[in-house]
DRENLO-271976 format. One record per atom (N, C-alpha, C, CB): atom name; residue in three letters; residue number from 1; x, y, z. Coordinates in steps of 0.001 Angstrom, whole numbers, plus 500000, padded with zeros to 6 digits. Glycine has a CB too. Layout:
// residues N
[rec "CA"; "ALA"; NUM; [X; Y; Z]] ...
END
This chain:
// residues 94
[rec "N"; "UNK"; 1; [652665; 534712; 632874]] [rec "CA"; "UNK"; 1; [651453; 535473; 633111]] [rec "C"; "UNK"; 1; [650246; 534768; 632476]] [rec "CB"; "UNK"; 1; [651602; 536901; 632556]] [rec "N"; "UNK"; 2; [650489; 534421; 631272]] [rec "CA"; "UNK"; 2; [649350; 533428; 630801]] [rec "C"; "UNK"; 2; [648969; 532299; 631350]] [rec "CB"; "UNK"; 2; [649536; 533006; 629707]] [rec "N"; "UNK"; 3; [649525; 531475; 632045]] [rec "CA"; "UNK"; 3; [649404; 530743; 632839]] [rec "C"; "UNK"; 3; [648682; 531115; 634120]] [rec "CB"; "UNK"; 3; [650444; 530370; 632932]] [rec "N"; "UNK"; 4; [649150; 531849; 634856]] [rec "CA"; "UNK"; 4; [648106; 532506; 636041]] [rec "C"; "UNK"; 4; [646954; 532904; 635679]] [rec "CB"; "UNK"; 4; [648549; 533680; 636710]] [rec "N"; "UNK"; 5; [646577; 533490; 634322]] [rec "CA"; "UNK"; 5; [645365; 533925; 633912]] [rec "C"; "UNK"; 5; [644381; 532774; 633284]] [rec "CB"; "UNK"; 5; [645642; 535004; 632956]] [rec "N"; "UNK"; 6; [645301; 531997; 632646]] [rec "CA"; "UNK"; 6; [644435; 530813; 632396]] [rec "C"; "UNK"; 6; [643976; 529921; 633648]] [rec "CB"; "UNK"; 6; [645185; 529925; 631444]] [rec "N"; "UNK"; 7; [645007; 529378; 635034]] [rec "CA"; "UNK"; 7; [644529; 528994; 635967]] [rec "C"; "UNK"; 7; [642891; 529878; 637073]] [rec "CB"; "UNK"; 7; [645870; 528881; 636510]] [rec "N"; "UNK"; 8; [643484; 530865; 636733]] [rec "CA"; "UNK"; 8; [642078; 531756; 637310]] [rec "C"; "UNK"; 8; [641273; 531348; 636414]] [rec "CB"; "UNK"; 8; [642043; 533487; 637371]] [rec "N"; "UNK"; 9; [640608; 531927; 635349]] [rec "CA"; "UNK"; 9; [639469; 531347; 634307]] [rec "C"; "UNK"; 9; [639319; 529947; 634510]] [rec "CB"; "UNK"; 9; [639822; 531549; 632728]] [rec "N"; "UNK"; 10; [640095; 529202; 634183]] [rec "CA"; "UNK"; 10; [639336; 527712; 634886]] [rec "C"; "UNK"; 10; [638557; 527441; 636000]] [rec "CB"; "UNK"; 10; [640182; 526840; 635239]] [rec "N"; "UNK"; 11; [639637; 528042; 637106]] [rec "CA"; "UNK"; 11; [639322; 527837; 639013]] [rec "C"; "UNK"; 11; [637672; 528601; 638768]] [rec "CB"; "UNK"; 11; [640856; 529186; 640566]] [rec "N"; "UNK"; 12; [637606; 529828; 638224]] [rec "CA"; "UNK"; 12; [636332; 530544; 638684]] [rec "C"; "UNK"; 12; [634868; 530044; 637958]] [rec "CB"; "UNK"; 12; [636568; 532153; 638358]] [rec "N"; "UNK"; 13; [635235; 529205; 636467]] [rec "CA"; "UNK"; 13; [634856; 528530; 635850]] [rec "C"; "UNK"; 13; [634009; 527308; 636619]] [rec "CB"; "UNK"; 13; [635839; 528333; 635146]] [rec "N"; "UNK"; 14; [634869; 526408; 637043]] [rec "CA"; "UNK"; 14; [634619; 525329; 637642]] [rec "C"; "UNK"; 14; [633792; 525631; 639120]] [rec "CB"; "UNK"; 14; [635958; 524626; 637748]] [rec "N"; "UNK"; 15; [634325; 526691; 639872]] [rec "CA"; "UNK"; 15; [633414; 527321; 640729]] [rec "C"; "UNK"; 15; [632032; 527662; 640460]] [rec "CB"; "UNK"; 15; [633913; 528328; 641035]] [rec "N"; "UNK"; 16; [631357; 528815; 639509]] [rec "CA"; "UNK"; 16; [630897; 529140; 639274]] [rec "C"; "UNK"; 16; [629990; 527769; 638555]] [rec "CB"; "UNK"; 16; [631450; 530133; 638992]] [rec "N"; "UNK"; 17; [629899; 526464; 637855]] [rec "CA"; "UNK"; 17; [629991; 525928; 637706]] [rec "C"; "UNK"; 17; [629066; 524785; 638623]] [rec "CB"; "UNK"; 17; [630929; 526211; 637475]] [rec "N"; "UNK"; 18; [629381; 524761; 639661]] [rec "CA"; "UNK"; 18; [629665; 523940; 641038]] [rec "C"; "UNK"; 18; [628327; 524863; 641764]] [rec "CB"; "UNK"; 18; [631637; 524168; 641915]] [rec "N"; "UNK"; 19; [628306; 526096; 641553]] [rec "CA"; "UNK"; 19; [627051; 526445; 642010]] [rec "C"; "UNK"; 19; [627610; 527603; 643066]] [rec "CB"; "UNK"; 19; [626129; 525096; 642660]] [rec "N"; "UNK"; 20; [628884; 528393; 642836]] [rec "CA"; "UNK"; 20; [629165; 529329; 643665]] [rec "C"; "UNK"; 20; [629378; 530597; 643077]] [rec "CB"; "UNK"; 20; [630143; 528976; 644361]] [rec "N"; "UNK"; 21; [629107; 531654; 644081]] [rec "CA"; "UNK"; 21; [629156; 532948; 642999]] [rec "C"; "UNK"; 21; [630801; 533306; 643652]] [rec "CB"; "UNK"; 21; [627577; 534547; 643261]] [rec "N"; "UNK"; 22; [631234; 533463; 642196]] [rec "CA"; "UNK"; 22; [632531; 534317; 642821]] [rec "C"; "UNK"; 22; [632440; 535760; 642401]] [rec "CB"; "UNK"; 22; [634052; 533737; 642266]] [rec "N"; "UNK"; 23; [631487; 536343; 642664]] [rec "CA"; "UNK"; 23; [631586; 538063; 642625]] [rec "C"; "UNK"; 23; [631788; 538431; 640969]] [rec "CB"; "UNK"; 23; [633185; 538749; 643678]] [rec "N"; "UNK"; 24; [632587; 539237; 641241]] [rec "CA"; "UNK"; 24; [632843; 540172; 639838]] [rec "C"; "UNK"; 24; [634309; 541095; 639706]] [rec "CB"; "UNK"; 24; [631514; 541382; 639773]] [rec "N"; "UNK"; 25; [635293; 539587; 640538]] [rec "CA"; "UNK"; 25; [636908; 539457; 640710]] [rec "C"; "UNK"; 25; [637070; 539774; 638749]] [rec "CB"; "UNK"; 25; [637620; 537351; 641558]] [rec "N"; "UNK"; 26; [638230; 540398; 638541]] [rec "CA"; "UNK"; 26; [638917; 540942; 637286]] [rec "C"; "UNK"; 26; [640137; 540666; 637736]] [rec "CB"; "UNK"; 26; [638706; 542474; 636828]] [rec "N"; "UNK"; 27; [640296; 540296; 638804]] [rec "CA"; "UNK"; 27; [641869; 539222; 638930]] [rec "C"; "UNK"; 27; [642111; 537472; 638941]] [rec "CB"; "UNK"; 27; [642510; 539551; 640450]] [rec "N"; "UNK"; 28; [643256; 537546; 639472]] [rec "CA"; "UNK"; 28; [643210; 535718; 639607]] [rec "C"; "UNK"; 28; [642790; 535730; 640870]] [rec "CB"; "UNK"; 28; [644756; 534672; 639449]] [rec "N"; "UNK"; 29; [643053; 536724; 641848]] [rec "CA"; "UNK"; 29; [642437; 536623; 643407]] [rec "C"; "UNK"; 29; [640722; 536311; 643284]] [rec "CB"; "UNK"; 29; [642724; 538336; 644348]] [rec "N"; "UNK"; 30; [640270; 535444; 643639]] [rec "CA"; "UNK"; 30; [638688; 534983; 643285]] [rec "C"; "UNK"; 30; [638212; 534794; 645126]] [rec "CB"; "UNK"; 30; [638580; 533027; 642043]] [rec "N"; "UNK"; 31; [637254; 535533; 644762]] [rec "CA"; "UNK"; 31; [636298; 535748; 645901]] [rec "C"; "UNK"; 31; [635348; 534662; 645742]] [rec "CB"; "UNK"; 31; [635568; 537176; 645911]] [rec "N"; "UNK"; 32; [634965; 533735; 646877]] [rec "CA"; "UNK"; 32; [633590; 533514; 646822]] [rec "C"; "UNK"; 32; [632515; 533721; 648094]] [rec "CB"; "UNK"; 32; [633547; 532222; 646407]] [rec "N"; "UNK"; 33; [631484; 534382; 647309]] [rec "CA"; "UNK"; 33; [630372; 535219; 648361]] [rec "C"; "UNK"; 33; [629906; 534337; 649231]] [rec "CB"; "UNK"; 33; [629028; 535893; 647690]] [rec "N"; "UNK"; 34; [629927; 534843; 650564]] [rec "CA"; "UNK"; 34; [629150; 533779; 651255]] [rec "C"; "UNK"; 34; [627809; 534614; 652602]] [rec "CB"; "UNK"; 34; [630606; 532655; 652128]] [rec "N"; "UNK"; 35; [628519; 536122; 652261]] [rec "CA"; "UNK"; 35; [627263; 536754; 653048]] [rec "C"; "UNK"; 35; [627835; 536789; 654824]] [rec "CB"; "UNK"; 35; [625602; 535533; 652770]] [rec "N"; "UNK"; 36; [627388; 536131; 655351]] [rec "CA"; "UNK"; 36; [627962; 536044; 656682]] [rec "C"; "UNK"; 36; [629362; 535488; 657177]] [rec "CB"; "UNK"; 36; [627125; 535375; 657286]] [rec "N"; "UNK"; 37; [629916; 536376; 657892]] [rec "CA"; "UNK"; 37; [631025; 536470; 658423]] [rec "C"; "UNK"; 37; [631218; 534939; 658940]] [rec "CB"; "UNK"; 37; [631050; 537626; 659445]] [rec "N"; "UNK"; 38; [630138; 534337; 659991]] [rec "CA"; "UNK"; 38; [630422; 533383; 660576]] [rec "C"; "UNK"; 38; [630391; 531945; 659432]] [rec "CB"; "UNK"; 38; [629474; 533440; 661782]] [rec "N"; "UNK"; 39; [629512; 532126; 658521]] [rec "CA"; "UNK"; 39; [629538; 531139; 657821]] [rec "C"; "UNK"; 39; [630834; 531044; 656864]] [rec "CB"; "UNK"; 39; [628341; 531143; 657198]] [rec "N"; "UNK"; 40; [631406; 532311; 656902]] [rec "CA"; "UNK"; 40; [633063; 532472; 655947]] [rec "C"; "UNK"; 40; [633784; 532189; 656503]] [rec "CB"; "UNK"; 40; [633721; 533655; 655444]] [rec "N"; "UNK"; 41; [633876; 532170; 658014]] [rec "CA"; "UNK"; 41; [635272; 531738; 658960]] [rec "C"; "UNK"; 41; [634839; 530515; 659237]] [rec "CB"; "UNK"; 41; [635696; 532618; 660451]] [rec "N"; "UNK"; 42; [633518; 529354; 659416]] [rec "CA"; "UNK"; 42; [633714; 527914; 659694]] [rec "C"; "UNK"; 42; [633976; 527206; 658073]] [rec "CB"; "UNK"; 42; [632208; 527252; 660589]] [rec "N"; "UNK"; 43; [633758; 527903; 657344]] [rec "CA"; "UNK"; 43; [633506; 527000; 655807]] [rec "C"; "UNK"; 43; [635659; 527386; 655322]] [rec "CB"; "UNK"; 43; [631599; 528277; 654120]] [rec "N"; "UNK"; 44; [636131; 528370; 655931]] [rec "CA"; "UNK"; 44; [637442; 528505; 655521]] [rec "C"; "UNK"; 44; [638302; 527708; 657070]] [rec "CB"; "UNK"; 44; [637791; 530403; 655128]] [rec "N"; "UNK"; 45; [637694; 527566; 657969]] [rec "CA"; "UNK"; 45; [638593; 526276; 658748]] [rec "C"; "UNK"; 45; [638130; 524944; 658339]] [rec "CB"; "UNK"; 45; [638441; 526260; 660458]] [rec "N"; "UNK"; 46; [637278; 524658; 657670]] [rec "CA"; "UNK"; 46; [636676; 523181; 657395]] [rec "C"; "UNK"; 46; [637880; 522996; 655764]] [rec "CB"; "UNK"; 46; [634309; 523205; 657020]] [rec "N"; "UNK"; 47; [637930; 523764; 655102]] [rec "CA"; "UNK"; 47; [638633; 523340; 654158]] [rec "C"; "UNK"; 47; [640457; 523944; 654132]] [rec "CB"; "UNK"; 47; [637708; 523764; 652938]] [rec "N"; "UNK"; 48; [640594; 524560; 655603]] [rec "CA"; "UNK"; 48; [641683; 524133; 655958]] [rec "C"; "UNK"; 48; [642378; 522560; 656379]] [rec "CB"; "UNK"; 48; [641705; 524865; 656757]] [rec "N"; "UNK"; 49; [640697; 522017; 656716]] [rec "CA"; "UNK"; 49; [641293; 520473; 657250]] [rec "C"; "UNK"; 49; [641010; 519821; 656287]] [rec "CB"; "UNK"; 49; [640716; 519702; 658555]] [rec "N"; "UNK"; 50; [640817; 519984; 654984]] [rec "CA"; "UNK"; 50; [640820; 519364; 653567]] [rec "C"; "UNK"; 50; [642240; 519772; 652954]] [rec "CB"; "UNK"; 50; [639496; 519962; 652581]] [rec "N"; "UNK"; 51; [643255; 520578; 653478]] [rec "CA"; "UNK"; 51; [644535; 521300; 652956]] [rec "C"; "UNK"; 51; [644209; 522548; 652264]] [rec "CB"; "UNK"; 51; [645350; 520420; 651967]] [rec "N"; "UNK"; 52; [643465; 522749; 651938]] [rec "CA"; "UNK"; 52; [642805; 524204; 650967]] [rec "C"; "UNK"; 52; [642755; 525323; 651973]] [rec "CB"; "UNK"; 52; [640972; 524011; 650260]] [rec "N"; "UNK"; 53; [644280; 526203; 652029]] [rec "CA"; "UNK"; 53; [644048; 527462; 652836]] [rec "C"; "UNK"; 53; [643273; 527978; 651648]] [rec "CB"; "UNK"; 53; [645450; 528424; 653438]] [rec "N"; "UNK"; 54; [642459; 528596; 652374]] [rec "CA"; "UNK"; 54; [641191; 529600; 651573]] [rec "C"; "UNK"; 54; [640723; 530941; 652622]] [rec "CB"; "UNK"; 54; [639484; 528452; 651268]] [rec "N"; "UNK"; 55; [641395; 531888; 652715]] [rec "CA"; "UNK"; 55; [641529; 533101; 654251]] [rec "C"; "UNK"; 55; [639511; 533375; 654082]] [rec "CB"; "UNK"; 55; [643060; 535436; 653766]] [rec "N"; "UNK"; 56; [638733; 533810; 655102]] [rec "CA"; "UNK"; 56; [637861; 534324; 655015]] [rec "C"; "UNK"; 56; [637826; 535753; 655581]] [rec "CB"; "UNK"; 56; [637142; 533553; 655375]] [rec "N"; "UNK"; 57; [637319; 536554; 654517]] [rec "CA"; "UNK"; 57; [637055; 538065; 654776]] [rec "C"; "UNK"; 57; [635776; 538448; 655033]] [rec "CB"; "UNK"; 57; [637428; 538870; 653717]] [rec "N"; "UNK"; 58; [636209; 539160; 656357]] [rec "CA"; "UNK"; 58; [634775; 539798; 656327]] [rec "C"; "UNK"; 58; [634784; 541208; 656899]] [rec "CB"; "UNK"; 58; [633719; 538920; 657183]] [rec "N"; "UNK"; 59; [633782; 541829; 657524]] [rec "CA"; "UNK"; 59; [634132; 543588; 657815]] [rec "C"; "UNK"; 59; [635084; 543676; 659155]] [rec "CB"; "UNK"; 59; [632458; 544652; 658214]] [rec "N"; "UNK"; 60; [635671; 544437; 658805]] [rec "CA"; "UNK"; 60; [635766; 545650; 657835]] [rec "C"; "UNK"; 60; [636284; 545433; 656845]] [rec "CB"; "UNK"; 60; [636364; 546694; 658196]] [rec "N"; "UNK"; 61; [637025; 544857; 656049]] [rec "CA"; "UNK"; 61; [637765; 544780; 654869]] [rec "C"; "UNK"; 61; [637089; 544853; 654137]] [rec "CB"; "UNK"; 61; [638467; 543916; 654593]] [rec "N"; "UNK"; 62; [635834; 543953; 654069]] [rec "CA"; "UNK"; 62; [634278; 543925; 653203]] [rec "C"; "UNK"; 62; [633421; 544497; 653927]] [rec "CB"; "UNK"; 62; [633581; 542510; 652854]] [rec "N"; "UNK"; 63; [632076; 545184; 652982]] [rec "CA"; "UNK"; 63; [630881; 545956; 653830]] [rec "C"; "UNK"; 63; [630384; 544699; 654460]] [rec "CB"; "UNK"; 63; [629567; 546882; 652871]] [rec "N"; "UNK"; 64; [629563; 545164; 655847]] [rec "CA"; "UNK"; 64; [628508; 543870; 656861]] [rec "C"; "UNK"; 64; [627934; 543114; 655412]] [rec "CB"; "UNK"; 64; [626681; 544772; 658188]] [rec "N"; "UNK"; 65; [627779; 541780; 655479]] [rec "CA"; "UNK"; 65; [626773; 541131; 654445]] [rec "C"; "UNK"; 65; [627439; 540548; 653443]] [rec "CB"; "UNK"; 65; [625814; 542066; 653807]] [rec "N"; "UNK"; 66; [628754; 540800; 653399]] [rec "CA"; "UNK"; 66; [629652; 540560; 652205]] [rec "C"; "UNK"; 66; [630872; 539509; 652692]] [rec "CB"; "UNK"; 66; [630301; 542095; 651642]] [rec "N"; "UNK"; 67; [630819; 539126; 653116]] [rec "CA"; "UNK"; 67; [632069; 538449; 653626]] [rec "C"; "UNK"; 67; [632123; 536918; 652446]] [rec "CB"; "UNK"; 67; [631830; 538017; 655648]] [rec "N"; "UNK"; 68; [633363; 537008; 652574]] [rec "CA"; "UNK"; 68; [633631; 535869; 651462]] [rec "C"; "UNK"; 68; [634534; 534663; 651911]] [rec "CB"; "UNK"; 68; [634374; 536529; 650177]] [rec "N"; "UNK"; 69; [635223; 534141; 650942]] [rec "CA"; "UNK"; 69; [636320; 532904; 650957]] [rec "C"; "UNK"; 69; [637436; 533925; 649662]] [rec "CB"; "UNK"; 69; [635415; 530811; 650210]] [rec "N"; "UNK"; 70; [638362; 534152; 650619]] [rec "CA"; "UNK"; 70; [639573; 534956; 649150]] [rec "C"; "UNK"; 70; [640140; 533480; 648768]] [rec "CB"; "UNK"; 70; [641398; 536427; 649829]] [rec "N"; "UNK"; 71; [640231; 533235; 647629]] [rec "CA"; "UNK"; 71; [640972; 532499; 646966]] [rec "C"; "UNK"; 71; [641963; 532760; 646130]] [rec "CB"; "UNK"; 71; [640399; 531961; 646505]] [rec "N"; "UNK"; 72; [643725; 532169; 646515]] [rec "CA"; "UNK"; 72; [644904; 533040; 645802]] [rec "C"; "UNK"; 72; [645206; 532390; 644581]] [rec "CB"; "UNK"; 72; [646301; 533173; 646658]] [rec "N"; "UNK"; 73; [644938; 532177; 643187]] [rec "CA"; "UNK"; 73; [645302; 531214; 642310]] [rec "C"; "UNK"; 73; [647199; 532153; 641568]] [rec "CB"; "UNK"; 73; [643587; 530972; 640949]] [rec "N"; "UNK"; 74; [647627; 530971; 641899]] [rec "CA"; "UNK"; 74; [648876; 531214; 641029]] [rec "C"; "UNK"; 74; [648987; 530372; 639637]] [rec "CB"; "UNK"; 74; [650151; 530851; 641916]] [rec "N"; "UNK"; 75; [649840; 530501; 639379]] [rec "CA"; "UNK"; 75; [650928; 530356; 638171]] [rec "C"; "UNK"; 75; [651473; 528308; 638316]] [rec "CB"; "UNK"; 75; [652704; 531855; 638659]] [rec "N"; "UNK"; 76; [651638; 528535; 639343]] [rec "CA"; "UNK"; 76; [652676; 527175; 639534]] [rec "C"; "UNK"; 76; [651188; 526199; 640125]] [rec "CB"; "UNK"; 76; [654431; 527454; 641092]] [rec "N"; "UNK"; 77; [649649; 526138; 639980]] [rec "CA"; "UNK"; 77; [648542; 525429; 640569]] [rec "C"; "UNK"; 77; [648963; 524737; 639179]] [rec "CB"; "UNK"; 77; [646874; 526153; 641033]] [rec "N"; "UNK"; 78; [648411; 523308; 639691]] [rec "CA"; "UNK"; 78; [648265; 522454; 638022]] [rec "C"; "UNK"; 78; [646808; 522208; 638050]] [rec "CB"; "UNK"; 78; [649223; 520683; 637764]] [rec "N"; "UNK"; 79; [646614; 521726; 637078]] [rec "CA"; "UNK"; 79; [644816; 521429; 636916]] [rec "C"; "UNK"; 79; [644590; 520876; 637715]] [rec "CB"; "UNK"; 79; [644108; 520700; 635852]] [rec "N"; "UNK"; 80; [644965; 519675; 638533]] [rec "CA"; "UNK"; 80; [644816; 518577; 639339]] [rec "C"; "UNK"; 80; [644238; 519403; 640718]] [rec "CB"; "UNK"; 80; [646316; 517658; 639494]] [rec "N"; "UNK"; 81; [645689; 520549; 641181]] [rec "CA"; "UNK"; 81; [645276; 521457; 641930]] [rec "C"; "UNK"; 81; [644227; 522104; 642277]] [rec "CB"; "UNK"; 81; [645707; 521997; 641767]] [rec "N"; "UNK"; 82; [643728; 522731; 641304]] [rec "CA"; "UNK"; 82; [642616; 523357; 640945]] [rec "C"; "UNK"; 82; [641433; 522502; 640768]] [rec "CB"; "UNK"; 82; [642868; 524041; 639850]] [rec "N"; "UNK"; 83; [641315; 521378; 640428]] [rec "CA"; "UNK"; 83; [639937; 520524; 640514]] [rec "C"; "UNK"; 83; [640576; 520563; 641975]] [rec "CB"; "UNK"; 83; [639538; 518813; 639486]] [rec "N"; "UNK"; 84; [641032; 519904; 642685]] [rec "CA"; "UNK"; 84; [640927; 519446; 644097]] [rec "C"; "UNK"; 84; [640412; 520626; 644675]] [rec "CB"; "UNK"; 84; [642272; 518937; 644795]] [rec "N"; "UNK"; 85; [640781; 521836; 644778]] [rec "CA"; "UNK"; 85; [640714; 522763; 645289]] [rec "C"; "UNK"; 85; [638456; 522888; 644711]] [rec "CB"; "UNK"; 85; [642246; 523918; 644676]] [rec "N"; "UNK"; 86; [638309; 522551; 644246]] [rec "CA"; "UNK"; 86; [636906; 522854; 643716]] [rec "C"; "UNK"; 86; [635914; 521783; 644576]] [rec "CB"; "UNK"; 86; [636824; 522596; 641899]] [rec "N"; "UNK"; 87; [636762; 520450; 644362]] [rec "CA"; "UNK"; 87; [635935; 519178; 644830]] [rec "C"; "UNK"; 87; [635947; 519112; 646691]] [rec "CB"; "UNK"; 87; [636819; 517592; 644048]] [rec "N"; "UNK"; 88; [637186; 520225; 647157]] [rec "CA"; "UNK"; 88; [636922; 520257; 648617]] [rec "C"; "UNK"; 88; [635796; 521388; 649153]] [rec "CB"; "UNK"; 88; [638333; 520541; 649310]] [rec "N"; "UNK"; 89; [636205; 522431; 647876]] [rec "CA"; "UNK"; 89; [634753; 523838; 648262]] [rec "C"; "UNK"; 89; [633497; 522477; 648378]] [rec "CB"; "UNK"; 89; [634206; 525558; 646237]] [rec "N"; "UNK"; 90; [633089; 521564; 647078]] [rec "CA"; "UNK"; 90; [631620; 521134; 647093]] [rec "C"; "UNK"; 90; [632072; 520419; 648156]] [rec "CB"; "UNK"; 90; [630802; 520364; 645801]] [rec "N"; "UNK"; 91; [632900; 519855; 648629]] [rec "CA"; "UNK"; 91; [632683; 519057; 650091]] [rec "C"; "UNK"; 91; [631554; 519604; 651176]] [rec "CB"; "UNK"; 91; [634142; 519133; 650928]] [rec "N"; "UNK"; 92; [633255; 520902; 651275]] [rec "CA"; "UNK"; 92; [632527; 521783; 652485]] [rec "C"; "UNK"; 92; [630917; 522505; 652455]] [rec "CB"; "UNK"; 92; [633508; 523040; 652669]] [rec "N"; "UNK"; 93; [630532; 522713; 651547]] [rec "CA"; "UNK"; 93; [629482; 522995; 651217]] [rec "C"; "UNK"; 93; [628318; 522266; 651056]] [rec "CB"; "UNK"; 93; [629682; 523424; 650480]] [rec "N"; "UNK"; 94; [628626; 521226; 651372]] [rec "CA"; "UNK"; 94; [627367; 520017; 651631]] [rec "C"; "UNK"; 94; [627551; 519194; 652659]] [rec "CB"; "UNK"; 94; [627153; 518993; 650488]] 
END
């Protein structure tokens, strides 16, 4: 369990970091805001083709305006993981 909790605090760290808001997640599940639906479903197939499943939510699950990137951090990510997983978000994002 410490391990999953320490991999989240890093991942949202390094996110947050990088210049992304990840909400106001109190889990290892880390959201990052992106507002529009359409910009959450091309920015989560672009870093599908980087290997980074990253699902994008948007309404109904989230209110209109809220749609995000869910991000699942486990237990078994190694740091390496987790930077990669950061250095493909700033990809996609520029």
């Amino acid at each position: 369990m410490e391990k999953l909790w320490g991999n989240a605090r890093y991942f949202k760290k390094k996110m947050r970091d990088a210049g992304f808001d990840t909400g106001k997640s109190e889990t290892p599940i880390t959201p990052i805001m992106l507002g529009d639906v359409k910009v959450a479903q091309e920015f989560s197939r672009r870093l599908f083709e980087h290997n980074v499943f990253a699902m994008a939510i948007g309404f109904p699950t989230v209110p209109i305006g809220k749609a995000r990137i869910r991000v699942m951090i486990s237990a078994t990510h190694s740091e390496d993981d987790l930077n990669y997983g950061v250095e493909k978000f700033i990809a996609v994002a520029n």
